[in-house]
N, C-alpha and C positions, 0 to 999 in steps of 0.2 A: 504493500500500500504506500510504504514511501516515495518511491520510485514514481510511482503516479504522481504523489505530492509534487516531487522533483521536475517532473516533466510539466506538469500544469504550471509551474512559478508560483503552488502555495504554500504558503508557511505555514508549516504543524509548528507551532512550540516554541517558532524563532530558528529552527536549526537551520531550514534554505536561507534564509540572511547571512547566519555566520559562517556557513560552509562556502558561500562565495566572498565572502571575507575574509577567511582564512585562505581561499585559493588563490584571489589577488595578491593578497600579502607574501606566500608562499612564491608565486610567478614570479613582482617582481623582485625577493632576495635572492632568487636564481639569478636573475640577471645581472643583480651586485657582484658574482662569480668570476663573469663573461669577459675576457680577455677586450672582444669587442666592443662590449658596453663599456668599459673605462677608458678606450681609445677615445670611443663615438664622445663621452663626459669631457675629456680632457681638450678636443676640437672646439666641442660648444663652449666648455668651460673660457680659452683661451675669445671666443669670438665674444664672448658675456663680458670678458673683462674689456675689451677693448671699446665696446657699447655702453660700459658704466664709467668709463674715463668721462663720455661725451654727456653726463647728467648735469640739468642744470640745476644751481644751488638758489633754492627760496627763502633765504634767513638760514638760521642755525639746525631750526627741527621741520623744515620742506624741502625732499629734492623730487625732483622730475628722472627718474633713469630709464634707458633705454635698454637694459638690459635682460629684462622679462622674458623675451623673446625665445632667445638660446634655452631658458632654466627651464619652460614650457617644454618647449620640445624633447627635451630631458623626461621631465613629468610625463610627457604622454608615451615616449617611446619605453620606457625602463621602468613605468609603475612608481608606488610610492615609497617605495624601503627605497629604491637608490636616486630619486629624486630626493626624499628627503636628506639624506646622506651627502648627494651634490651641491642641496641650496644650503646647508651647514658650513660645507668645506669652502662655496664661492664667498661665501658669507665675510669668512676669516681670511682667504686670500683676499676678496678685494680689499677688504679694512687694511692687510700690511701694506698691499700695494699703494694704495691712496688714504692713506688714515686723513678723517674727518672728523677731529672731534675725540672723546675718550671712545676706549674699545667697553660695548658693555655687552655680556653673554647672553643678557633677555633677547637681544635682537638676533642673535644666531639660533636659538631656539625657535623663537617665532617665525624665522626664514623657515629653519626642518620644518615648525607645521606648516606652512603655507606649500612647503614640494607635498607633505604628507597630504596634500587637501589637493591639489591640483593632481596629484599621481594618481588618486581615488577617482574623482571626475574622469580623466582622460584617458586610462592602461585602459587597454582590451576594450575599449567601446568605441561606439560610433559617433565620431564629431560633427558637430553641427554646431551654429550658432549662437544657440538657445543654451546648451551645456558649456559653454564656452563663455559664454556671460555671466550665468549661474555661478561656475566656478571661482568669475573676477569676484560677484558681487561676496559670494563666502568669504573669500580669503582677502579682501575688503574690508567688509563690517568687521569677522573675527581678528585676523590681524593687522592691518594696517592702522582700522580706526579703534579700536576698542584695544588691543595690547598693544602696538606699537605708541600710541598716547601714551596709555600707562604708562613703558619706558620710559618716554623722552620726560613726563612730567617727574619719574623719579631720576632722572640726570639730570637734569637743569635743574631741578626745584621749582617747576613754574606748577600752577594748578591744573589737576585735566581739564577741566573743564575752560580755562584759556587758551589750548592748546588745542581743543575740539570742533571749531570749527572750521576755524582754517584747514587742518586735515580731512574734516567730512567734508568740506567745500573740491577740497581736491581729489578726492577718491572718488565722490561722485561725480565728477568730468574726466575723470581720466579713466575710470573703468567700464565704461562703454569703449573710448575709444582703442584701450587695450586690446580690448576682446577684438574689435573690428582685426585691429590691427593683424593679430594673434591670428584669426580667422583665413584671413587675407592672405596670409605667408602658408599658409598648411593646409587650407581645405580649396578645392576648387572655387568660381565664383558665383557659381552655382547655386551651392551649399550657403549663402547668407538666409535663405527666408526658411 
């Protein structure tokens, strides 16, 4: 009777959720393995860094980067154990390469969840525009605007809620045109509606 469950996509119990949860997760740490997957990381990685030299700086706690792009592509090709794993590592390379500011570890954290959230949206599915948005706006609300505040309010010492709009004001114009963007490079042009 399982097996029906299984083939129908209904949850007895919760277990069809976590048994493709755990097979995501499983898929992509194989890929963490893969001789090719750490080439394929360390080309994108190299193109990331050269795209986040070119971010423009908005005051102390606003930048604009251009480097999303590469770390995506990572996320959807490699799943979320080694996108998370790449947007930690890009994280703490770009900070040596261009340190802006103190190095503080909440943000390399919050990079791994934001690959861990984008690896989930993208591995082994089928992209379109609408999941692709979805995914900005997550990893938008949860980390750009709601933890990365936090941070910055606990490094500066400024209030979050001084800090809050400016940031919602910029997530929410930059995270459509992310996704377009994002879109644009990866899916045919087809695939926008």
């Amino acid at each position: 009777a399982s097996d029906v469950y299984k083939r129908q996509g209904i949850c007895k119990g919760g277990n069809f959720f976590m048994e493709r949860l755990a097979t995501l997760f499983t898929g992509s740490f194989r890929q963490l393995r893969q001789v090719k997957t750490v080439t394929v990381c360390a080309m994108l990685g190299a193109i990331a860094i050269v795209l986040g030299s070119l971010s423009i700086e908005l005051g102390s706690t606003l930048r604009i980067g251009f480097s999303g792009i590469p770390n995506e592509i990572v996320h959807m090709l490699f799943g979320p154990v080694v996108g998370s794993v790449f947007a930690g590592a890009m994280d703490i390379l770009k900070y040596l390469i261009k340190p802006t500011g103190a190095f503080f570890p909440g943000f390399t954290l919050i990079a791994m969840l934001a690959g861990l959230i984008y690896g989930s949206f993208y591995y082994k599915k089928e992209l379109s525009f609408w999941r692709v948005l979805a995914a900005h706006v997550v990893v938008a609300i949860i980390c750009n605007v709601i933890l990365n505040t936090w941070c910055l309010s606990i490094l500066y010492g400024k209030a979050f809620s001084v800090l809050l709009p400016a940031r919602l004001v910029k997530n929410a114009i930059m995270c459509p045109i992310d996704a377009v963007s994002y879109t644009h490079l990866t899916l045919p042009t087809n695939s926008l509606v």
